[in-house]
Structures are given as C-alpha cells and as structure tokens.
N, CA, C and O atoms as a Maestro MAE file, in Angstrom:
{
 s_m_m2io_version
 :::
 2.0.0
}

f_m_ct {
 s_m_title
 :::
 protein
 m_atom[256] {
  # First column is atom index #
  i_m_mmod_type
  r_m_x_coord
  r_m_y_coord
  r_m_z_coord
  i_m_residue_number
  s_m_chain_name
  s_m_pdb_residue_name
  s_m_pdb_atom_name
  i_m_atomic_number
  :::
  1 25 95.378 61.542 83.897 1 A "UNK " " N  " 7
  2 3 96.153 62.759 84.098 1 A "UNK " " CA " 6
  3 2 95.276 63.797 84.810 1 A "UNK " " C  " 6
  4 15 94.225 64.155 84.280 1 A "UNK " " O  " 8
  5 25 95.736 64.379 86.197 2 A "UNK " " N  " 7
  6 3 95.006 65.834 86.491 2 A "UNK " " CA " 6
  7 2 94.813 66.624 85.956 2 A "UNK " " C  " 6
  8 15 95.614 67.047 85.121 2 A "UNK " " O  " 8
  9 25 93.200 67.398 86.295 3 A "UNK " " N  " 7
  10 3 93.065 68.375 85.542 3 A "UNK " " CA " 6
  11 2 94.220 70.117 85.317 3 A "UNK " " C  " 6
  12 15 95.207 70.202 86.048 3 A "UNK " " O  " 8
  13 25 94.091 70.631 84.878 4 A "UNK " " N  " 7
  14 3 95.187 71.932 84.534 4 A "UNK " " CA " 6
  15 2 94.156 72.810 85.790 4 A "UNK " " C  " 6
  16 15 92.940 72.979 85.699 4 A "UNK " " O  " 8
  17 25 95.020 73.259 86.883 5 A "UNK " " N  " 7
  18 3 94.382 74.384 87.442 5 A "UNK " " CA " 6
  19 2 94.660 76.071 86.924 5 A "UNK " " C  " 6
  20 15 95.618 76.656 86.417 5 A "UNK " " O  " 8
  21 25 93.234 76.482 87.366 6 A "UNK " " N  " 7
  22 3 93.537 78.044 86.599 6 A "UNK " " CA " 6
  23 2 94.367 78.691 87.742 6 A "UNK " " C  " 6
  24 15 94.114 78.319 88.888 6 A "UNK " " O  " 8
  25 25 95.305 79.598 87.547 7 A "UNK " " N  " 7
  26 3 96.128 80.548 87.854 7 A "UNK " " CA " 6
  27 2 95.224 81.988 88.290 7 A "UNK " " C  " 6
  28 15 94.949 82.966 87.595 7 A "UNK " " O  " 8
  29 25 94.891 81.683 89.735 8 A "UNK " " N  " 7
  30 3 93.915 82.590 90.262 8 A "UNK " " CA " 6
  31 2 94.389 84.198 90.673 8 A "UNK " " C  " 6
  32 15 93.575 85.071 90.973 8 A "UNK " " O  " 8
  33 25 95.703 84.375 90.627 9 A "UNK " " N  " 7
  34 3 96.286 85.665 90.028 9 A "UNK " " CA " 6
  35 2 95.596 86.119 88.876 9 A "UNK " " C  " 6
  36 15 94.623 86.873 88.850 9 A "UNK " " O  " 8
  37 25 96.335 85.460 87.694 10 A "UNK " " N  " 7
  38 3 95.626 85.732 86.415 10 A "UNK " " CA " 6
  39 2 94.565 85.738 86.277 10 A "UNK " " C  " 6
  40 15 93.997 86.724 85.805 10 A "UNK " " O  " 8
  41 25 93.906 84.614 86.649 11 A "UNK " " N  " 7
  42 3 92.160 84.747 86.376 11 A "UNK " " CA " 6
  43 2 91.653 86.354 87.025 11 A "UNK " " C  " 6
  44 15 90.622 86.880 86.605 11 A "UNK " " O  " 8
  45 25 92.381 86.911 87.912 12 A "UNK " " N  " 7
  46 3 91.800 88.033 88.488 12 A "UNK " " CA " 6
  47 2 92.655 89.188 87.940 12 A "UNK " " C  " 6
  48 15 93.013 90.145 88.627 12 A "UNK " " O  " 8
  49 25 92.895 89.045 86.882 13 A "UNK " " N  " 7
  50 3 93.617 90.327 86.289 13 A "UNK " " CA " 6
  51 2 93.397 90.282 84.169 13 A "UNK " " C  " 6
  52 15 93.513 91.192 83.348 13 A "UNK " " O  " 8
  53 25 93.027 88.662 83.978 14 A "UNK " " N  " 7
  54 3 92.818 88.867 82.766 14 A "UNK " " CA " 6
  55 2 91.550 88.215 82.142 14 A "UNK " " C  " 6
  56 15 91.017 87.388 82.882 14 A "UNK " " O  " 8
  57 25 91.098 88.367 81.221 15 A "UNK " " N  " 7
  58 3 89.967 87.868 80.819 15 A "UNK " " CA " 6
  59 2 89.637 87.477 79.392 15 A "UNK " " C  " 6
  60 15 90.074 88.212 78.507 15 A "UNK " " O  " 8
  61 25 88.749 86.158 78.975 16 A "UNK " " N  " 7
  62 3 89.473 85.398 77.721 16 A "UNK " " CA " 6
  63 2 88.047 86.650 76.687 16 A "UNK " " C  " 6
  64 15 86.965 86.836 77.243 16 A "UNK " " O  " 8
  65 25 88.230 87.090 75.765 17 A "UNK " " N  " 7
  66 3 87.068 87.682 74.904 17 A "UNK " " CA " 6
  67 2 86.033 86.478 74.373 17 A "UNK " " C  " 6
  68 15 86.291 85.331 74.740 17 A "UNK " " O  " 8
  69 25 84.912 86.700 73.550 18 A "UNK " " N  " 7
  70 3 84.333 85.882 73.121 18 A "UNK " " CA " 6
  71 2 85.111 84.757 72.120 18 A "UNK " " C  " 6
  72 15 85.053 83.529 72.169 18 A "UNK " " O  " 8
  73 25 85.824 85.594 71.237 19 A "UNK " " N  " 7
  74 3 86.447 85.536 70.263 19 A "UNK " " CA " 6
  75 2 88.080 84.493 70.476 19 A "UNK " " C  " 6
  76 15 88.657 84.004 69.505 19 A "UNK " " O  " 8
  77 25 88.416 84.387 71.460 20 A "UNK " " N  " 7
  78 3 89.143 83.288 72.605 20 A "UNK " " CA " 6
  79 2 90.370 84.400 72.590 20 A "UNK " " C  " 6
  80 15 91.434 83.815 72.788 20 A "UNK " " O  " 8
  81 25 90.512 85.548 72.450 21 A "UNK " " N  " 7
  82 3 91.306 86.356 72.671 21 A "UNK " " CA " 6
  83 2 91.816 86.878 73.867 21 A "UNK " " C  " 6
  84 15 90.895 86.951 74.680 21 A "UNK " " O  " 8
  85 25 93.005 87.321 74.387 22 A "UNK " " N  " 7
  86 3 93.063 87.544 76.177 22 A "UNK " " CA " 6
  87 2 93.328 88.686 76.097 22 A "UNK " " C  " 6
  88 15 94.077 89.145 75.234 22 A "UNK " " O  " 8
  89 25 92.615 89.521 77.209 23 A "UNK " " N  " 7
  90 3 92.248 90.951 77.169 23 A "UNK " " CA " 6
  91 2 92.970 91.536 78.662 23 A "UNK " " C  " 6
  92 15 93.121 90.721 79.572 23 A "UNK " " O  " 8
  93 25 93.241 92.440 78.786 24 A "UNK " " N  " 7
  94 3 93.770 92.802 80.190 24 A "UNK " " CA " 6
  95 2 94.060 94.491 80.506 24 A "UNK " " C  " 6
  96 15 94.616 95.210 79.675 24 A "UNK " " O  " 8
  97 25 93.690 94.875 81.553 25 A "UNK " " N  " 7
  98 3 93.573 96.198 81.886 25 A "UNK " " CA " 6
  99 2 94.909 97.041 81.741 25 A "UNK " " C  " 6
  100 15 95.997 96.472 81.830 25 A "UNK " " O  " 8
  101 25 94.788 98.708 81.468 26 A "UNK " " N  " 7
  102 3 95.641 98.924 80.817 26 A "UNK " " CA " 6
  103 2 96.560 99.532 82.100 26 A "UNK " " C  " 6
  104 15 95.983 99.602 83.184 26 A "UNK " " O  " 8
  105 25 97.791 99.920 82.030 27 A "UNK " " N  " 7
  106 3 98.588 100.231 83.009 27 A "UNK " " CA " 6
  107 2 98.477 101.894 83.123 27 A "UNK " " C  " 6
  108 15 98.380 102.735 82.229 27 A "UNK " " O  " 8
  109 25 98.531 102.044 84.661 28 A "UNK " " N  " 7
  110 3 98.942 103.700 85.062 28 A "UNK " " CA " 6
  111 2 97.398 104.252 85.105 28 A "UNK " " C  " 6
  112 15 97.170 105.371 84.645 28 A "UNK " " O  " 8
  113 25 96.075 103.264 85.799 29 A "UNK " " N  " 7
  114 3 94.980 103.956 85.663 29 A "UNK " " CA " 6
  115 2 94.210 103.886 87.323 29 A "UNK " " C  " 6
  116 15 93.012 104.096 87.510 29 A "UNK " " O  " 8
  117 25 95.155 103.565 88.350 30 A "UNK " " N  " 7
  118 3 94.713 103.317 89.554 30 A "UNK " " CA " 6
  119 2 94.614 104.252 90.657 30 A "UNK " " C  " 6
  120 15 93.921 104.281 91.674 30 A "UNK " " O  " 8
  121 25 95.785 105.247 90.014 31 A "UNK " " N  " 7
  122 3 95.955 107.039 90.966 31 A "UNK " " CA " 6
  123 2 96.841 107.647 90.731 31 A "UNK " " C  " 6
  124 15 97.874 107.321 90.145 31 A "UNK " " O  " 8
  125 25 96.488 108.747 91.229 32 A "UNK " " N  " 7
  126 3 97.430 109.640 90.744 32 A "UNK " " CA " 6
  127 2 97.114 110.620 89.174 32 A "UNK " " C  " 6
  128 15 97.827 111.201 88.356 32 A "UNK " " O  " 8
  129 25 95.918 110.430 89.321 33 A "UNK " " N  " 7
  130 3 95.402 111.198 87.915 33 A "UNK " " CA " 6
  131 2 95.815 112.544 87.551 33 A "UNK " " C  " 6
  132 15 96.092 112.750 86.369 33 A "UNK " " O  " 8
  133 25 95.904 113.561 88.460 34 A "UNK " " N  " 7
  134 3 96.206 114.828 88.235 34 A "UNK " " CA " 6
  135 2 97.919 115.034 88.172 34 A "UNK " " C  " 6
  136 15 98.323 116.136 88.544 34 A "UNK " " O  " 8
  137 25 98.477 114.485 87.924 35 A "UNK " " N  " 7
  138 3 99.842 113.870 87.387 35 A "UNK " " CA " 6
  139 2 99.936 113.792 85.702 35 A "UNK " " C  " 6
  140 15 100.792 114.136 84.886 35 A "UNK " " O  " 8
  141 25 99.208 113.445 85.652 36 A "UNK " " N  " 7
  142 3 98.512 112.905 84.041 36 A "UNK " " CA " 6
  143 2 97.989 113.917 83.414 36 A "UNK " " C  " 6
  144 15 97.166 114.582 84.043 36 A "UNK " " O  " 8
  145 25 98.402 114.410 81.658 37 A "UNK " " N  " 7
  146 3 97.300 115.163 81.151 37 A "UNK " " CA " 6
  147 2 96.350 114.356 80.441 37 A "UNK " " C  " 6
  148 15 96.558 113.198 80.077 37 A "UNK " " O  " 8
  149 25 95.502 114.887 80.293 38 A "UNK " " N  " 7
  150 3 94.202 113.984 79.443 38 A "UNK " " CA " 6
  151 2 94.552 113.270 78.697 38 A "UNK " " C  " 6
  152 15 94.255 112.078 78.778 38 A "UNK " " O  " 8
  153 25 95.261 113.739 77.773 39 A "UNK " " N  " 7
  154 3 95.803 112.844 76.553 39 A "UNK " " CA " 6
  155 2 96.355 111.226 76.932 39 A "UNK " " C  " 6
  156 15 95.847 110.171 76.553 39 A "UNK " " O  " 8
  157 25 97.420 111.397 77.701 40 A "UNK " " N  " 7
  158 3 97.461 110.071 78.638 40 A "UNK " " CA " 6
  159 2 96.829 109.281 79.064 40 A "UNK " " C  " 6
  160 15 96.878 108.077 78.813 40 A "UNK " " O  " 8
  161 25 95.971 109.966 79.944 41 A "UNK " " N  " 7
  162 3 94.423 109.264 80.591 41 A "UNK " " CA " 6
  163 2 93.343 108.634 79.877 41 A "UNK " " C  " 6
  164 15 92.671 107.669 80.238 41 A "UNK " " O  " 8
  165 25 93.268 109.282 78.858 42 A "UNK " " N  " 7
  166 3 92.447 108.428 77.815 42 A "UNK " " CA " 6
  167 2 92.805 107.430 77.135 42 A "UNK " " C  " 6
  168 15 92.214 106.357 77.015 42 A "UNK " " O  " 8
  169 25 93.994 107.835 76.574 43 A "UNK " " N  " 7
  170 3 94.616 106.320 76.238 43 A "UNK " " CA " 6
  171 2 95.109 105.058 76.703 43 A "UNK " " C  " 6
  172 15 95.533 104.026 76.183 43 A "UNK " " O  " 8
  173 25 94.823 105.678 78.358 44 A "UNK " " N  " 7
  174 3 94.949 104.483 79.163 44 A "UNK " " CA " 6
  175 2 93.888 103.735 79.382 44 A "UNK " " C  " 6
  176 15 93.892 102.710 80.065 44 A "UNK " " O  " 8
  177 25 92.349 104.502 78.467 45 A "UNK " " N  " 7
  178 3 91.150 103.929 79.107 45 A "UNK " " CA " 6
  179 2 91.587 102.519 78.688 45 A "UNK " " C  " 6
  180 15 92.563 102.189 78.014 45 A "UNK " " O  " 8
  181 25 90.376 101.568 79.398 46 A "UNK " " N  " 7
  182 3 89.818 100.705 78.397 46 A "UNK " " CA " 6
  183 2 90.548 99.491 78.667 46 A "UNK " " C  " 6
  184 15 91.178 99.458 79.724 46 A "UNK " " O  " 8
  185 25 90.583 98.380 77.824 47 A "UNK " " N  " 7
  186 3 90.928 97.041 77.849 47 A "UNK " " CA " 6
  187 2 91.535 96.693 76.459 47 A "UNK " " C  " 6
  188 15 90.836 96.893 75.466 47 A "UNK " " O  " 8
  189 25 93.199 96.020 76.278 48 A "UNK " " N  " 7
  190 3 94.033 96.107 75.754 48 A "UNK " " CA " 6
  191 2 93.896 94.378 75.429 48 A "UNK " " C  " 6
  192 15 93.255 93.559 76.087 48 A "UNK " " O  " 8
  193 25 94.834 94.111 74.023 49 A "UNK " " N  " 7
  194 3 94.671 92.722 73.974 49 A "UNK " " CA " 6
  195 2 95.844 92.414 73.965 49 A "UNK " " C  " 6
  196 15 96.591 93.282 73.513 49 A "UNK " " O  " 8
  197 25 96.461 91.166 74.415 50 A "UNK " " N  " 7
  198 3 97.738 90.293 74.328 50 A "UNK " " CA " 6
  199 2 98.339 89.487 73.263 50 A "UNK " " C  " 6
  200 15 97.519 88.784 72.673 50 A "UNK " " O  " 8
  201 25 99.347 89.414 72.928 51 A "UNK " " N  " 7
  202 3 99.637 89.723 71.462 51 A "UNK " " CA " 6
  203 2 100.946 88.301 71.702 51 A "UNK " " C  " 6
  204 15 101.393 88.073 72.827 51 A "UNK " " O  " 8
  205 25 101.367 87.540 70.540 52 A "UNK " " N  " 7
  206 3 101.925 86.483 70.743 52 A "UNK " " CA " 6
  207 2 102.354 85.560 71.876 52 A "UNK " " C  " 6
  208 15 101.453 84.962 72.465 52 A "UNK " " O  " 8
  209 25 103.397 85.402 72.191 53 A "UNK " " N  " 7
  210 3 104.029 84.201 73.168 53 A "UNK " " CA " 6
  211 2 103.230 84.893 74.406 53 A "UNK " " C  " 6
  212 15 102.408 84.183 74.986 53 A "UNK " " O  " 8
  213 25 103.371 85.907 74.741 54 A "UNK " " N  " 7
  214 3 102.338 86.392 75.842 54 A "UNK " " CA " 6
  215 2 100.801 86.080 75.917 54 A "UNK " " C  " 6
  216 15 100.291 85.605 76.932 54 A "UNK " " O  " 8
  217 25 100.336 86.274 75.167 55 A "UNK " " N  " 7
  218 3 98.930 85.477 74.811 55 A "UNK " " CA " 6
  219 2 98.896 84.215 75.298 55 A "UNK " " C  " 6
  220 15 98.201 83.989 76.289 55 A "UNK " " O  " 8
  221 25 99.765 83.010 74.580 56 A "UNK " " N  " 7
  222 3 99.723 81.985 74.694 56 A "UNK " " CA " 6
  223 2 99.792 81.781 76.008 56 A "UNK " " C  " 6
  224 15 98.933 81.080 76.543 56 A "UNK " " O  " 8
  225 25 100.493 82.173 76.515 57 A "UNK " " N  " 7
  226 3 101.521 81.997 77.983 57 A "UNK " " CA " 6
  227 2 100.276 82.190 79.077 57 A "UNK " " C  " 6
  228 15 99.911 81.300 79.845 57 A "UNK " " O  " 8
  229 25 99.727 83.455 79.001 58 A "UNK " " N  " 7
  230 3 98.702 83.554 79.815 58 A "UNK " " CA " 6
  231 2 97.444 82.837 79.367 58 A "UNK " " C  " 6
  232 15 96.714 82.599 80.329 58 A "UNK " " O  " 8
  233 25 97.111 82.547 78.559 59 A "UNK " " N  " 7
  234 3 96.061 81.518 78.305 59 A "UNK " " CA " 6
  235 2 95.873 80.295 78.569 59 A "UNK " " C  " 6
  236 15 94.799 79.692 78.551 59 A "UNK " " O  " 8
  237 25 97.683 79.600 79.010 60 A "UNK " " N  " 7
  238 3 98.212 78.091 79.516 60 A "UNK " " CA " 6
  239 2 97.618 78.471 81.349 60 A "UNK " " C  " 6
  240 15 97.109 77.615 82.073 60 A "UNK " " O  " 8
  241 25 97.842 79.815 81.722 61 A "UNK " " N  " 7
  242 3 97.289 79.701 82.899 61 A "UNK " " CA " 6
  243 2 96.095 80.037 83.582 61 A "UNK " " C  " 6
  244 15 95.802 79.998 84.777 61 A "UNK " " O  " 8
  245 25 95.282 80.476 82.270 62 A "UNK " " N  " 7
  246 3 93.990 80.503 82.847 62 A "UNK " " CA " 6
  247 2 93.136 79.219 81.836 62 A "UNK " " C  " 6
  248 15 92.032 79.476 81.357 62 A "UNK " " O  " 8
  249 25 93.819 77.843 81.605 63 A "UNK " " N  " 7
  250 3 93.553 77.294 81.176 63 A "UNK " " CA " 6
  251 2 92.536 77.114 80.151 63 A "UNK " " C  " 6
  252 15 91.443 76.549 80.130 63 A "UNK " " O  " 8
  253 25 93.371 77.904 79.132 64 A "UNK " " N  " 7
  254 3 92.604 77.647 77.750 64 A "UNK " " CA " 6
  255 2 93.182 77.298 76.571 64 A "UNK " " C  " 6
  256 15 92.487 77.126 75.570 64 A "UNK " " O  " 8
  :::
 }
 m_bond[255] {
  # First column is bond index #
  i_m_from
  i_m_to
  i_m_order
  :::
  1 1 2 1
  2 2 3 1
  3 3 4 2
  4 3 5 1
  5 5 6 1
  6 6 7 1
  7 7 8 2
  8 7 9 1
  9 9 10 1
  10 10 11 1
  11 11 12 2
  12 11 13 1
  13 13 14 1
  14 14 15 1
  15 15 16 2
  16 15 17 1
  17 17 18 1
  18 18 19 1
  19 19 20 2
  20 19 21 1
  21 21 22 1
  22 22 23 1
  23 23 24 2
  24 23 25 1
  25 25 26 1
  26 26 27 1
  27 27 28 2
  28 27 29 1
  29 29 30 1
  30 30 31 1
  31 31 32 2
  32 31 33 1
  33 33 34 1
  34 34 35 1
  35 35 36 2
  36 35 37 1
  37 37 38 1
  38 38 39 1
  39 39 40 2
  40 39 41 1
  41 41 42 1
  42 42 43 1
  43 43 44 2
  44 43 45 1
  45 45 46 1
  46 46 47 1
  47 47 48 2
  48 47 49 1
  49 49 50 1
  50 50 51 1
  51 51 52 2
  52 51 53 1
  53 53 54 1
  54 54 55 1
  55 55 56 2
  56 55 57 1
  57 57 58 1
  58 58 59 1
  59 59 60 2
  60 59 61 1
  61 61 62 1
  62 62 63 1
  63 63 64 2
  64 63 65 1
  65 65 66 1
  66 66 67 1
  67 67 68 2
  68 67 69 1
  69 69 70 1
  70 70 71 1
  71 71 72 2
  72 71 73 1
  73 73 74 1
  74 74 75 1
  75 75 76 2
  76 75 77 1
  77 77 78 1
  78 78 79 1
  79 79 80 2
  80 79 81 1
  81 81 82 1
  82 82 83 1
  83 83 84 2
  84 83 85 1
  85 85 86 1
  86 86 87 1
  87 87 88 2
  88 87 89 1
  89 89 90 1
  90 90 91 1
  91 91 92 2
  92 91 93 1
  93 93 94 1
  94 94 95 1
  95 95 96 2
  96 95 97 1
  97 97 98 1
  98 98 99 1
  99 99 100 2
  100 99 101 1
  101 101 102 1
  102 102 103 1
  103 103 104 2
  104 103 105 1
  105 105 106 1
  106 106 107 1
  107 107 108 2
  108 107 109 1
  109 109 110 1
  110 110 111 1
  111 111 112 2
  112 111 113 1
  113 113 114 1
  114 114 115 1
  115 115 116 2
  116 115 117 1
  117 117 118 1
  118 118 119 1
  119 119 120 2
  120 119 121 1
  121 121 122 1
  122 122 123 1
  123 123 124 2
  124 123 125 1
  125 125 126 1
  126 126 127 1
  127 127 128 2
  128 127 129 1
  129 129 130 1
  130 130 131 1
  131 131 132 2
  132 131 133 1
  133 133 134 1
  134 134 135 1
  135 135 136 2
  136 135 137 1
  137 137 138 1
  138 138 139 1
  139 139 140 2
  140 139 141 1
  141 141 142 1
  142 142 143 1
  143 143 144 2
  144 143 145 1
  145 145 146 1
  146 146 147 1
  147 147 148 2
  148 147 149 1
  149 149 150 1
  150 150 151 1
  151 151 152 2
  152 151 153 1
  153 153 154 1
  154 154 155 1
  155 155 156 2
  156 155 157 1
  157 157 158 1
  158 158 159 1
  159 159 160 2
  160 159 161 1
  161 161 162 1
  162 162 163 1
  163 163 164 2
  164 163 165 1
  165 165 166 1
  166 166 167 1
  167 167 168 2
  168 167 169 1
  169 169 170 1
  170 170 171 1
  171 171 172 2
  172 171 173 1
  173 173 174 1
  174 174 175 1
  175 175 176 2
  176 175 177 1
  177 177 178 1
  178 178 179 1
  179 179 180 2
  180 179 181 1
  181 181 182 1
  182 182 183 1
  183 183 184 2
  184 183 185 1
  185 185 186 1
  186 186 187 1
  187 187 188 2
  188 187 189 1
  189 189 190 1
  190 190 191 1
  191 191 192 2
  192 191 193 1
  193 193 194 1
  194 194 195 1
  195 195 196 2
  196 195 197 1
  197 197 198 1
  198 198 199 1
  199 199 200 2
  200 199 201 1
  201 201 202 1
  202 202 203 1
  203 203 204 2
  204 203 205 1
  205 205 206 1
  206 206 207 1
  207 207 208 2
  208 207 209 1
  209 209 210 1
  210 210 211 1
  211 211 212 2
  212 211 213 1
  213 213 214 1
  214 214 215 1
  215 215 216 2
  216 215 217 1
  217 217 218 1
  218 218 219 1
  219 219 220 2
  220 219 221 1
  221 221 222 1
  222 222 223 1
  223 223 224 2
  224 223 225 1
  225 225 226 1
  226 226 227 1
  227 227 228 2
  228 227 229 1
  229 229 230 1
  230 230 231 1
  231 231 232 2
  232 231 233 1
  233 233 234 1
  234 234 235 1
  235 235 236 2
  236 235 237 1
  237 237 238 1
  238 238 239 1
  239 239 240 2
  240 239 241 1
  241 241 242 1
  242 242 243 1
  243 243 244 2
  244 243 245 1
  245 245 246 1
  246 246 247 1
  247 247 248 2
  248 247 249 1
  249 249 250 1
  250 250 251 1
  251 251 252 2
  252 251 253 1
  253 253 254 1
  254 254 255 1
  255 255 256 2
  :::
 }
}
C-alpha cells in the first residue's frame, strides 16, 4: 500500500505539539490592527488548539 502524503496546505498552516496535539494560528491577526481595540488583539495573540473531529481530520492530513 502507498505511503499517506502530507497535505502541504496544512502542513503550512498547522503544526502537531509535542504532546501529538494540533495547534494553529489564531484568526484576524494579519492587518488591519488599528480597527481592533487591544482587548481583541491580544486575544488573538498566540497559537490555539483543535478540538475533536477537527483535530482528527487535520491530523489524517498532515499524516499523523
């Protein structure tokens, strides 16, 4: 049987944690900042984790 290829979209937008968890950047942080009050902006920092059938789903395509 062939090997599973990774999904090179995904591979360039999500990333597996140590912990085999899938992590992915948070939305509304690319422009347009002064649109935004702080409060927003901060809570957009950072790196977010993926949470059931979504998890799975993206983990089938970055083959894990």
């Amino acid at each position: 049987m062939p090997k599973q290829k990774t999904h090179k979209g995904a591979a360039k937008r999500l990333k597996v944690s140590g912990s085999g968890k899938v992590r992915h950047r948070n939305a509304w942080r690319v422009h347009n900042r002064n649109k935004r009050n702080a409060r927003r902006w901060r809570r957009a920092k950072g790196m977010s984790t993926l949470e059931g059938g979504n998890e799975k789903r993206m983990a089938r395509l970055l083959g894990k």
